[in-house]
C-alpha positions as CSV (number, residue, x, y, z in Angstrom):
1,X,9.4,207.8,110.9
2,X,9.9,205.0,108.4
3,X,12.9,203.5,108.2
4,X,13.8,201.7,104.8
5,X,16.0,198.4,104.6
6,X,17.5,197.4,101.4
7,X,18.2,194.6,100.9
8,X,20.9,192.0,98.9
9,X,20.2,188.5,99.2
10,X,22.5,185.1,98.2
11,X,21.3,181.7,97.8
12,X,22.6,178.4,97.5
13,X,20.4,175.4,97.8
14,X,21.6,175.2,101.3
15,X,21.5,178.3,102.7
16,X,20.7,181.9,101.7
17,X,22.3,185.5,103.3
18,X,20.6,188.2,104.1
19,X,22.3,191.5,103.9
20,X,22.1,195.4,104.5
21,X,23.3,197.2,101.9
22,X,23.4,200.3,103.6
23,X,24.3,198.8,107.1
24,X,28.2,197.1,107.0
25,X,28.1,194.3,109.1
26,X,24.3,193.2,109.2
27,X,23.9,190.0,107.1
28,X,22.4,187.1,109.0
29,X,21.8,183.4,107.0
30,X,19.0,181.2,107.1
31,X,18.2,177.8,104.9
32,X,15.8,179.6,103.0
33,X,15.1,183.7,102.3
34,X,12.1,184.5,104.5
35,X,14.1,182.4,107.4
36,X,17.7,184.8,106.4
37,X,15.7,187.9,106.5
38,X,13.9,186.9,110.3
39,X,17.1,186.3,111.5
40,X,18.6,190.0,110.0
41,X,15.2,191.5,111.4
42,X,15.9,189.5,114.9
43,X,19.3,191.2,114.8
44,X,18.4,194.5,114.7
45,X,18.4,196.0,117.9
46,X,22.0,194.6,118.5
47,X,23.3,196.1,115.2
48,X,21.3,199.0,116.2
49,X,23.4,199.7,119.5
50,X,26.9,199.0,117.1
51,X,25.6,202.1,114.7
52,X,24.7,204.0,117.4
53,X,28.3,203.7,118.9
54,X,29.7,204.8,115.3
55,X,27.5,207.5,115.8
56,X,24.4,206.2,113.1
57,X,21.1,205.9,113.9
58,X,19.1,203.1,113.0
59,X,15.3,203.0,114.0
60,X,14.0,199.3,114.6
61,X,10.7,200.6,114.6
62,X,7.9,201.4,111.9
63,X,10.3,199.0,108.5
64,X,9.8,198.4,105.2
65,X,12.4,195.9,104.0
66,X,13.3,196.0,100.4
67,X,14.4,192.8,98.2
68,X,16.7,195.2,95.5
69,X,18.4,192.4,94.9
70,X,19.1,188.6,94.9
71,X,21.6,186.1,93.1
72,X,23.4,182.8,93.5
73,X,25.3,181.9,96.1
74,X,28.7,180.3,96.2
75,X,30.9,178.1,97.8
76,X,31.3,181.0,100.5
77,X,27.8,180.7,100.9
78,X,27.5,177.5,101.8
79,X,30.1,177.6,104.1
80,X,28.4,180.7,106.4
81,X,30.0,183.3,104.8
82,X,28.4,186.1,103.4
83,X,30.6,185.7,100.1
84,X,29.2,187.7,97.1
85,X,30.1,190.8,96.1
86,X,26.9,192.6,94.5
87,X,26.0,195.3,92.5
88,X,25.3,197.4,95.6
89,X,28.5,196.5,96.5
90,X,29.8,197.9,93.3
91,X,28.0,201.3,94.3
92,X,31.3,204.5,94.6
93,X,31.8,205.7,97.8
94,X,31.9,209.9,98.9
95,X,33.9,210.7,101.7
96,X,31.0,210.7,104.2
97,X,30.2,207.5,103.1
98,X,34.0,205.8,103.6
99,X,33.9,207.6,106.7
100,X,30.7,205.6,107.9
101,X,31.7,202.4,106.5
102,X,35.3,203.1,108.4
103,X,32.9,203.8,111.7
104,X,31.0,201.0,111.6
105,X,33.7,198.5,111.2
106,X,35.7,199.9,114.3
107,X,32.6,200.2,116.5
108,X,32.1,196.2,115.3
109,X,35.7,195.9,116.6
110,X,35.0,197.6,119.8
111,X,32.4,195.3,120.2
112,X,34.6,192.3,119.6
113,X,37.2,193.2,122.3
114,X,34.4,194.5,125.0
115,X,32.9,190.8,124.7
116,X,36.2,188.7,124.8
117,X,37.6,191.0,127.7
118,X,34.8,190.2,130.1
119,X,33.6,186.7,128.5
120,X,35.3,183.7,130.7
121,X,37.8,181.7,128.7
122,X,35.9,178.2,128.3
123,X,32.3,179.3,126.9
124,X,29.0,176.9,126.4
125,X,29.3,174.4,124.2
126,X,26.9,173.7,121.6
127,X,24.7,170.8,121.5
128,X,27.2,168.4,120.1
129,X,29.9,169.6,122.6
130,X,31.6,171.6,119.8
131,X,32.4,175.6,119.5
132,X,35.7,177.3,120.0
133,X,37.1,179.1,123.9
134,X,37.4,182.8,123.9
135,X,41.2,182.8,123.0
136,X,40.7,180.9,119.9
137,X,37.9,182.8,119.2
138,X,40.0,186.1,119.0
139,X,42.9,184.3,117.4
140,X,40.4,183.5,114.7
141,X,39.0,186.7,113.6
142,X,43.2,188.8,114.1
143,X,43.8,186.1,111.4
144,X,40.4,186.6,109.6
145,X,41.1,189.8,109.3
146,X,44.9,190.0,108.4
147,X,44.0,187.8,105.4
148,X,40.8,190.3,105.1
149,X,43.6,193.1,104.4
150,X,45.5,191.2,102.0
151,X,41.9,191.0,99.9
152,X,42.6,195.1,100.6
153,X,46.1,194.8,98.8
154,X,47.8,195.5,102.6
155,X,50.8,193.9,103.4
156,X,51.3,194.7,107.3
157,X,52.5,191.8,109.8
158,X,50.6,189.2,111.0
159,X,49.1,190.4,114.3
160,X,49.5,188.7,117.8
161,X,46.9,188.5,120.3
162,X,49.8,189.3,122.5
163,X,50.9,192.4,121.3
164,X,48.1,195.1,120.8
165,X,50.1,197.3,118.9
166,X,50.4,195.1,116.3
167,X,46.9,194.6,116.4
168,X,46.1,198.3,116.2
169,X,48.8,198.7,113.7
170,X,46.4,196.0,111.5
171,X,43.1,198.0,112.2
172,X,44.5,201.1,111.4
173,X,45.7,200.2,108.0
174,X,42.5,198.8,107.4
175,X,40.1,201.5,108.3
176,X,42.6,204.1,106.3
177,X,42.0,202.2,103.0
178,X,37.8,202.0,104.0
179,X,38.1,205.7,104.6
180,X,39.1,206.8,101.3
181,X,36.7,207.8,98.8
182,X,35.8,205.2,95.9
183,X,34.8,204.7,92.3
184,X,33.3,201.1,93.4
185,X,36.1,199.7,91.7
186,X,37.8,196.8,93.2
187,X,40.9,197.7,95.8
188,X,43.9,196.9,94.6
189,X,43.0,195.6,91.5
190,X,41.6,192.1,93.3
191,X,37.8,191.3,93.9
192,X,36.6,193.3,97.3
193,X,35.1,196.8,96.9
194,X,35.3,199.5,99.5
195,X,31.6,198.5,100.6
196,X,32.3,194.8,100.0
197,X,35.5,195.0,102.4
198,X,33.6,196.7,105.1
199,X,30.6,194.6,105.2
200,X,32.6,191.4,105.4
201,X,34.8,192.7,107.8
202,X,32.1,193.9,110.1
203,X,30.1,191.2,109.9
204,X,32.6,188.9,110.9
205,X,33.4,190.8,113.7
206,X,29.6,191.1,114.8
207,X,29.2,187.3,114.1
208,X,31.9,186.6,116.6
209,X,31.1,189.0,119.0
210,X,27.6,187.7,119.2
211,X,28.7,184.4,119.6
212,X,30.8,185.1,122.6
213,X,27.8,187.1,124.1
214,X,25.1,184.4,123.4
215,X,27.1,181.5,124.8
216,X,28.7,183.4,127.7
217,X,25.4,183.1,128.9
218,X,24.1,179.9,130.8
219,X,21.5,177.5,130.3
220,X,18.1,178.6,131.6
């Protein structure tokens, strides 16, 4: 069976993004689009196992990838973020679809927590000695994604990586407003889109939890 990968794509003279548009979450950069799109391909099987936990299956065998779209980048861009919203983007949402987006971005979440639970506290560093511990790590994306809900119109308390509740409280609000059916409209009269909101949010979850994986790992 065939499985068909659309595609949106950003660009900046530094670096261009890959993205899914059907698949919240999967967007992987490169400095140029054939390297952006290996990297989204080389991710596959680990977004694969994410979907599959939401309950979504996505075949990494037999592709066609699809180009439907591609425009400038931005200052997001540049910076690593996958930071336009596209026409795709733009697309309304049924209630099976806000229901998928909402599954995805919890099973990204899942992920998250499973890694930094079992990851030890000082990870590998990079090459220059650089990258965050596992506690900043976390701290990052809980106030990632409380500014992520604000882009939502939500105003719910800042959470604490202490306090789960308030973290679940955060989640919760955030997945109620993903499953709701959309016009493609922005929420809350701001910039993010249903689909927008879901894919950035996911994808920064994945991005993290990756990271955690990958340099949990030691040196071979």
């Amino acid at each position: 069976m065939t499985t068909r990968i659309a595609l949106a794509l950003e660009t900046t003279a530094k670096r261009t993004f890959a993205s899914a548009i059907d698949w919240p979450g999967l967007a992987r950069s490169g400095k140029t689009e054939s390297a952006a799109i290996e990297a989204l391909l080389g991710h596959l099987d680990r977004y694969a196992e994410v979907a599959l936990a939401a309950g979504y299956e996505l075949a990494a065998n037999d592709l066609v990838v699809e180009v439907i779209e591609a425009a400038e980048g931005n200052a997001s861009t540049d910076f690593g973020v996958p930071g336009r919203v596209t026409d795709a983007d733009r697309r309304p949402t049924t209630a099976a679809d806000a229901e998928r987006l909402a599954g995805i971005v919890a099973a990204a979440w899942a992920l998250l927590d499973r890694n930094a639970a079992t990851a030890p506290e000082e990870l590998r560093k990079g090459p220059r000695g650089g990258g965050r511990s596992t506690s900043k790590i976390v701290e990052h994306t809980l106030m990632s994604d409380h500014a992520y809900a604000r882009e939502m119109g939500l105003k719910v308390p800042a959470p604490s990586r202490a306090d789960g509740m308030s973290i679940t409280a955060l989640r919760d609000a955030m997945t109620d407003v993903l499953r709701r059916p959309s016009d493609g409209t922005p929420l809350a009269g701001r910039r993010w889109t249903s689909r927008y909101a879901a894919h950035r949010i996911a994808w920064h979850a994945l991005d993290h939890a990756w990271e955690i994986e990958d340099r949990s790992e030691p040196t071979t």
